[in-house]
C-alpha positions in Angstrom: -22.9 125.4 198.6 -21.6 123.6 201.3 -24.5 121.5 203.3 -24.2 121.3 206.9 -24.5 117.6 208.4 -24.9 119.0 211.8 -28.5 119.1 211.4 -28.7 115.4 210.1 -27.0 114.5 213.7 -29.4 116.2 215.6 -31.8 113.0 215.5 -29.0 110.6 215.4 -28.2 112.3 218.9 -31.3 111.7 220.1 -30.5 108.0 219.7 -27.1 108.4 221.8 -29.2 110.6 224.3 -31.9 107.4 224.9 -29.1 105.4 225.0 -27.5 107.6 227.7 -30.7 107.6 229.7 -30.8 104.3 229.9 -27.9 103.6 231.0 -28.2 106.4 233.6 -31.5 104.7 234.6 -29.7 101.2 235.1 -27.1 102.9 237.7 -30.0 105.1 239.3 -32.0 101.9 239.8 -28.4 100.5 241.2 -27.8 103.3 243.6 -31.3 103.3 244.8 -30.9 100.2 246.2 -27.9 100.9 247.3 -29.1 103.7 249.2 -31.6 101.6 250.5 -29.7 99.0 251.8 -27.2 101.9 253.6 -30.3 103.5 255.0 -31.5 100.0 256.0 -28.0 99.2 257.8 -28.0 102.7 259.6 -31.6 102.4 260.8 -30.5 99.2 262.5 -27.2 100.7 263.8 -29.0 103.3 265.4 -31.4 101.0 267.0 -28.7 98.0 267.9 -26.8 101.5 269.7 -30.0 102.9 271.4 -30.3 98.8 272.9 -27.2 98.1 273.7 -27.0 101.3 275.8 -29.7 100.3 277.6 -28.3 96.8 278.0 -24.8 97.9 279.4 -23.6 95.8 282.5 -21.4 96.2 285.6 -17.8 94.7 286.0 -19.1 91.2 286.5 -20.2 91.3 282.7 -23.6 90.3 284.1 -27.0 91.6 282.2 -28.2 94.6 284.1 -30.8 94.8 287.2 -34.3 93.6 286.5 -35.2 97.5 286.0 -33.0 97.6 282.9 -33.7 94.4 281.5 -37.2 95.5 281.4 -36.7 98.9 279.6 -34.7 96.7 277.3 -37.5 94.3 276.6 -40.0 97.6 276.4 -37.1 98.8 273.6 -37.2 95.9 271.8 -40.5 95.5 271.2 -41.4 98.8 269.9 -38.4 98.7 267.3 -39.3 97.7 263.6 -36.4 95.2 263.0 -36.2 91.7 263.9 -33.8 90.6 266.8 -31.9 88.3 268.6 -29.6 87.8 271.2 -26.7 85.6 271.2 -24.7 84.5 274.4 -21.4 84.1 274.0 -21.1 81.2 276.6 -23.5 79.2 274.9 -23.2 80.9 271.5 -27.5 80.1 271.1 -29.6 82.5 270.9 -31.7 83.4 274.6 -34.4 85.6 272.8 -35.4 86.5 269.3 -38.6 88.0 267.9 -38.3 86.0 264.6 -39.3 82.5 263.8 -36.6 81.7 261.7 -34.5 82.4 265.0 -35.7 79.9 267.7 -34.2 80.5 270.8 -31.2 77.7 271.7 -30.6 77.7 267.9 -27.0 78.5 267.4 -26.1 81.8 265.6 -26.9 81.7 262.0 -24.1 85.0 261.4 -20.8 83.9 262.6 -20.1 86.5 266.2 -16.7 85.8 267.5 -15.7 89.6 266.1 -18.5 91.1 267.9 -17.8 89.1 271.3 -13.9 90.7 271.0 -15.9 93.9 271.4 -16.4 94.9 267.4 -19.3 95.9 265.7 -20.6 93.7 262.5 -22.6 94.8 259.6 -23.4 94.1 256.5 -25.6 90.9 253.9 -26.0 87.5 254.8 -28.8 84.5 254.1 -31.3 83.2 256.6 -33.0 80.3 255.6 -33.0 81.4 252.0 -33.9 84.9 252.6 -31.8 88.0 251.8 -30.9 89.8 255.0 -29.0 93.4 256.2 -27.8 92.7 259.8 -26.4 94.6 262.2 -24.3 92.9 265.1 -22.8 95.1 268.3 -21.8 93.4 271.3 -23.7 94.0 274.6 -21.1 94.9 277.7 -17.9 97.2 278.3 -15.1 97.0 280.4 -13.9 94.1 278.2 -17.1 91.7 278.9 -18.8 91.0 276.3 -21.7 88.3 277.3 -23.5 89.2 274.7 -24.4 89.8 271.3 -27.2 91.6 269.6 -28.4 91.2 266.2 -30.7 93.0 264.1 -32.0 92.4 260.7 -34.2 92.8 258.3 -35.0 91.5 254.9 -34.3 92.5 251.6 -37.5 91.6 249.9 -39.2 94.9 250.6 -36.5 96.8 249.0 -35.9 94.0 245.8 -39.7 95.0 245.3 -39.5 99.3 245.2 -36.2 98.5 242.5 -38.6 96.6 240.5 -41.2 99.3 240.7 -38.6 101.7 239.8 -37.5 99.8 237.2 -40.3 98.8 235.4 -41.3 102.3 235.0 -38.1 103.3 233.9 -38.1 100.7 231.3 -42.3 101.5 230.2 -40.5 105.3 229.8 -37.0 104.3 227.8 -39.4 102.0 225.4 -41.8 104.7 224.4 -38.9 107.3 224.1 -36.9 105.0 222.5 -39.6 104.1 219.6 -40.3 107.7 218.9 -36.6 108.4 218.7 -36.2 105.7 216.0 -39.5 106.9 213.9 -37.7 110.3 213.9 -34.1 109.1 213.3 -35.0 106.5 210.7 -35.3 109.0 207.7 -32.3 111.1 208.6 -30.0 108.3 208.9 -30.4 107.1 205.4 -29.1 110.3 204.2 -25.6 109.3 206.2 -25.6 105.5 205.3 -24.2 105.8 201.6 -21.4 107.8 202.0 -21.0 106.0 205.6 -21.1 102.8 203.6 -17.8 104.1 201.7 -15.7 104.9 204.8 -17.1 101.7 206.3 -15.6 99.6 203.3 -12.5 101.8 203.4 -12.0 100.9 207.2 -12.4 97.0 206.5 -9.1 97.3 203.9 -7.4 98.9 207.0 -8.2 96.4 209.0 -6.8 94.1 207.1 -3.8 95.9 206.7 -4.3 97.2 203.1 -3.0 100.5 202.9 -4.2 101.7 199.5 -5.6 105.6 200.0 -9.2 105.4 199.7 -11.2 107.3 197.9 -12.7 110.9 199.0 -16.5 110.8 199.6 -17.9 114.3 197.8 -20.6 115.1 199.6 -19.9 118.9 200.1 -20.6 118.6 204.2 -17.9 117.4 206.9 -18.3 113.7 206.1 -16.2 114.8 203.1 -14.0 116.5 205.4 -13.9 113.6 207.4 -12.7 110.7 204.5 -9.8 113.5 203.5 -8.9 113.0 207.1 -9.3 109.3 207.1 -7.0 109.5 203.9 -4.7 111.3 205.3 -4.8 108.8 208.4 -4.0 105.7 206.5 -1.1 107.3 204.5 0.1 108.1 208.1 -0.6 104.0 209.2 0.8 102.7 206.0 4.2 105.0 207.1 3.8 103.9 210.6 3.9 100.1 209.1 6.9 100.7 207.2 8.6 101.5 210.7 7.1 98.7 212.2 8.9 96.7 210.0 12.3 98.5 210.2 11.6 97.6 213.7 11.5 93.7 213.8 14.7 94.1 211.0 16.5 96.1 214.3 15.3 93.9 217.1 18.3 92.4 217.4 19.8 95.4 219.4 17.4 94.4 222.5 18.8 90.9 222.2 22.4 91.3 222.3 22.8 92.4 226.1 21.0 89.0 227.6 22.8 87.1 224.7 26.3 88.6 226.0 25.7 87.7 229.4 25.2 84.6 228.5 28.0 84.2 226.2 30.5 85.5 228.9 29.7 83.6 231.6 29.6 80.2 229.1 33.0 81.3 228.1 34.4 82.5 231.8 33.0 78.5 232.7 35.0 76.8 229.4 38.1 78.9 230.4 37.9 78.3 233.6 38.0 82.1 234.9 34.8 80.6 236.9 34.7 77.4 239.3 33.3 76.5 242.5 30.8 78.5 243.7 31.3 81.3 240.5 30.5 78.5 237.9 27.7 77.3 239.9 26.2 81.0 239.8 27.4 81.8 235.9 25.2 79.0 235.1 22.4 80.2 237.1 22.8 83.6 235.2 22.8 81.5 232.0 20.1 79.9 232.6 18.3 82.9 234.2 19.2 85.1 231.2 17.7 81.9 228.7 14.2 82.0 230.3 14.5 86.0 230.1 15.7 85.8 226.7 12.8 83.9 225.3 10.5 85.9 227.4 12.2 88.6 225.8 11.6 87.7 221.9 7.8 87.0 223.1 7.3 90.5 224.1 8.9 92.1 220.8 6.5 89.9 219.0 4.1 91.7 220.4 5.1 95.0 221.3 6.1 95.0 216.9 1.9 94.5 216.8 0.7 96.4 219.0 3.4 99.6 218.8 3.9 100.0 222.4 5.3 98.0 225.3 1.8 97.9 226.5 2.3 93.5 227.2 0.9 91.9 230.7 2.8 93.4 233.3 3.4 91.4 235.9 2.9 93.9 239.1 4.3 92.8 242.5 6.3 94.9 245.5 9.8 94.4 244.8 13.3 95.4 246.1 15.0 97.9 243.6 18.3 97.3 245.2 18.2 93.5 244.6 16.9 94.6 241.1 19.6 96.4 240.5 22.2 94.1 241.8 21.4 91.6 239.8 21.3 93.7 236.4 24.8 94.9 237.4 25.5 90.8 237.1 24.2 90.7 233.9 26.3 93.6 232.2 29.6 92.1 234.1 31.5 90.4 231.4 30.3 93.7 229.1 32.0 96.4 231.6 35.1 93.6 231.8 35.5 93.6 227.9 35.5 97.4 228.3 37.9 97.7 231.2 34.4 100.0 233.1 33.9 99.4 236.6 30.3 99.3 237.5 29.4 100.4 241.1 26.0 100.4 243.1 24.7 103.2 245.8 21.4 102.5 247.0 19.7 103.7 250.4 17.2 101.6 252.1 13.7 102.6 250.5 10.3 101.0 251.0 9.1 98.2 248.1 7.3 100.0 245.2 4.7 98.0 242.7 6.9 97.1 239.7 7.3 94.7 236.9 10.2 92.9 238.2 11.3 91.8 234.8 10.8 94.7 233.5 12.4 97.4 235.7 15.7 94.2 234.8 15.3 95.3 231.2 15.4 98.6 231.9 18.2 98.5 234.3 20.4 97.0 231.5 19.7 99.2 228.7 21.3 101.9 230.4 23.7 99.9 232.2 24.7 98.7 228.9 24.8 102.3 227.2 26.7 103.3 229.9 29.1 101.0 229.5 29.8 101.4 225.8 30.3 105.2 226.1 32.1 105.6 229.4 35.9 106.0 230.3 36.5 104.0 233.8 33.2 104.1 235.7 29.0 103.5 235.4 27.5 104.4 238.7 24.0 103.3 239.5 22.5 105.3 242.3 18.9 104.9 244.5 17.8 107.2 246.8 14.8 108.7 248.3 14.0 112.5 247.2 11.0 114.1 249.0 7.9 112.1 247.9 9.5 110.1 245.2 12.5 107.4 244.4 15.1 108.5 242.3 17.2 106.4 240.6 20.3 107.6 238.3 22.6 106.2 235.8 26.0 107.9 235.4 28.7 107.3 233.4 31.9 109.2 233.1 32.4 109.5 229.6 32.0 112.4 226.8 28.1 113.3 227.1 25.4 114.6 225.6 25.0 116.7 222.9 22.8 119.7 223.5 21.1 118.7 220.3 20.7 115.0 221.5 19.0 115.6 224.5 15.3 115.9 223.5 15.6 113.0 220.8 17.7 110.6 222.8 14.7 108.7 223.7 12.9 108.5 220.1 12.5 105.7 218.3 15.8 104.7 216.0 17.5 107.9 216.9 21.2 107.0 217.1 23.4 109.3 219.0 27.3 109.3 219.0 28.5 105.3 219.3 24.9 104.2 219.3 23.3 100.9 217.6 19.9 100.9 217.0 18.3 103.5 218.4 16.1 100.8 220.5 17.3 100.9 224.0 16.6 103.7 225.6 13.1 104.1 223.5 12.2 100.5 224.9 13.5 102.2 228.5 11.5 105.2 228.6 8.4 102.9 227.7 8.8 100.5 230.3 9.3 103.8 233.2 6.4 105.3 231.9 4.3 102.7 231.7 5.4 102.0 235.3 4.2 105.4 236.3 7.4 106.7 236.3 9.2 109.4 234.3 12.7 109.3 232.9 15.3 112.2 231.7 18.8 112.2 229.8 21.4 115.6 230.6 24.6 115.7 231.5 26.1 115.7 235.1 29.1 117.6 236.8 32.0 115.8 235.1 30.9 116.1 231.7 29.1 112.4 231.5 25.7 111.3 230.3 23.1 111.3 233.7 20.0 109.1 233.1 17.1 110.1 235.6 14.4 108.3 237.0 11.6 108.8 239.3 9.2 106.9 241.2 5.9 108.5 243.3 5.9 106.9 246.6 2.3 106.2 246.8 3.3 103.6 244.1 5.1 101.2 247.3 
């Protein structure tokens, strides 16, 4: 009869519940005194407000009449925060009602925002202590004189988070001990057959992918090492590709390595001087650094399955992008007798992996090339809220049958190497935040899609 482990769990997820409550008592404790220090800050803002209404002056950016000042001394005396007041001629204070704020001491908080006409807020130090000040500038009509500051410190609310937390921890403890009394027993019912799956994971991870052998326990754990069986006979597959992968590598190397080799051989032949030698070897050299970059990130991508390596995120320029991958597939679409042409639209930066989006570029730039009659055309343009970019080449197509797999993995359609390219190119887009789409356009030829959000610039 099969035995159900879901009642074996119950106590272990009492364990995972303390856990959860005290985590969830860390962040109360944390937005409690945040809360405290927001209501502190809009206490003082209403107060600085209520003042500096009272202490509004003429054109002359003079303090009021002697009526006002006095209602503003009355004011200040029956709020709860500490002040001062800052003139902006001197920049000392004139008045405070705080000892650590001496009048014709200069301004501990730093006003010149406030004397443009801003308001200030937010944490600072005085004399060691902790503070939440409020600053707002005393005038209008573009005079500011002066500035008024209100604080108050920290300590009091330091001391209810401590309160708070101390009985929070006093509550977890005692929870957390009788949890452990109860769980205890149950849990050595799970630890043998655990123990298994546990020494079964360790051969994984050391990338021994001998089947292990199936727990019997009747209840879902047994379930569970058929499904962990199953799992590594899927990762030891998986490894197989992996390897088939590094033996294939070499497709994602030939386009840099034939840009490279054209321009060295356009130089030697001399189809290149002046100013075009100069900029073949920059290209060389460029393509190099790429190149080695390049074999880096296979390395790792072979590892870790994905092309999830550092990206290197800054606003870039998708036309100059562009432009320069067009460069590097030049002597490719010269072999071929394929011109290569750009139409791109003015759009705003987006936040891209210059590098990258190169790679990318080139892989279809390059497929392009190798299946197309005359002509590639890369186009950029803005569509509604995204940036769509298209690769299109005038040759035979797509196969209906071709058009889902295209991007997988080794799949080699008609005239293809690999299989690498375009699965390295859909990676990098959608990894970007991007998607990407292969179907045939107008004329017959193969249409690569790609779209960027916007919000991404």
């Amino acid at each position: 009869m099969k035995r159900t482990i879901g009642k074996k769990l119950v106590f272990t997820y009492l364990i995972l519940i303390g856990i959860t409550l005290t985590v969830s008592g860390i962040l109360f404790t944390a937005f409690i005194r945040d809360y405290m220090v927001t209501e502190a800050k809009d206490s003082l803002r209403m107060e600085a407000n209520r003042l500096v209404e009272l202490a509004g002056t003429g054109r002359t950016g003079e303090l009021g009449p002697v009526r006002k000042q006095i209602l503003i001394r009355l004011a200040l005396h029956t709020i709860e925060s500490n002040y001062f007041i800052v003139s902006r001629a001197s920049q000392e204070v004139v008045e405070s009602s705080s000892r650590e704020v001496p009048p014709f001491m200069r301004s501990p908080i730093p006003l010149q925002r406030v004397f443009e006409g801003d308001a200030l807020e937010g944490q600072g130090e005085l004399r060691g202590k902790e503070i939440v000040f409020v600053a707002l500038p005393i005038g209008k009509g573009g005079q500011v004189p002066y500035a008024l500051v209100l604080f108050t410190e920290l300590q009091k609310i330091r001391t209810v988070t401590y309160q708070v937390v101390m009985v929070l921890i006093k509550g977890f403890l005692i929870t957390a001990i009788l949890m452990l009394a109860m769980a205890y027993f149950m849990m050595r019912s799970l630890t043998r057959p655990l123990e298994h799956l546990q020494q079964a994971v360790a051969r994984l991870a050391k990338r021994d992918f001998s089947p292990p052998e199936i727990v019997h326990t009747g209840d879902e754990l047994e379930e569970l090492s058929r499904a962990f069986r199953q799992m590594t006979l899927a990762l030891k597959q998986y490894d197989e590709a992996q390897r088939r992968f590094l033996q294939n590598a070499s497709h994602e190397l030939k386009t840099p390595l034939m840009a490279i080799q054209g321009y060295a051989e356009g130089i030697r032949d001399g189809i290149f001087q002046g100013t075009e030698a100069e900029k073949g070897l920059d290209v060389i050299s460029a393509e190099s650094k790429r190149l080695k970059k390049m074999v880096d990130e296979l390395i790792y991508l072979s590892k870790l399955e994905t092309l999830d390596a550092i990206y290197d995120l800054q606003p870039v320029d998708l036309q100059m992008i562009a432009q320069e991958s067009i460069e590097r597939v030049e002597s490719l679409a010269q072999q071929k007798g394929v011109y290569v042409s750009l139409q791109a639209a003015p759009i705003g930066r987006l936040l891209l992996d210059p590098d990258k989006m190169m790679q990318a570029f080139i892989n279809l730039l390059a497929n392009g090339i190798r299946h197309a009659r005359s002509r590639v055309t890369l186009s950029i343009q803005n569509v509604g809220a995204a940036v769509r970019i298209t690769v299109e080449d005038d040759g035979p197509g797509l196969r209906e049958e071709h058009k889902e797999k295209i991007f997988e993995r080794f799949f080699q359609g008609d005239g293809g190497d690999t299989g690498l390219g375009l699965a390295i190119t859909r990676a990098i887009i959608e990894k970007s935040g991007g998607t990407i789409r292969a179907d045939n356009g107008a004329a017959g030829g193969a249409v690569f899609t790609i779209e960027f959000p916007t919000e991404r610039g």
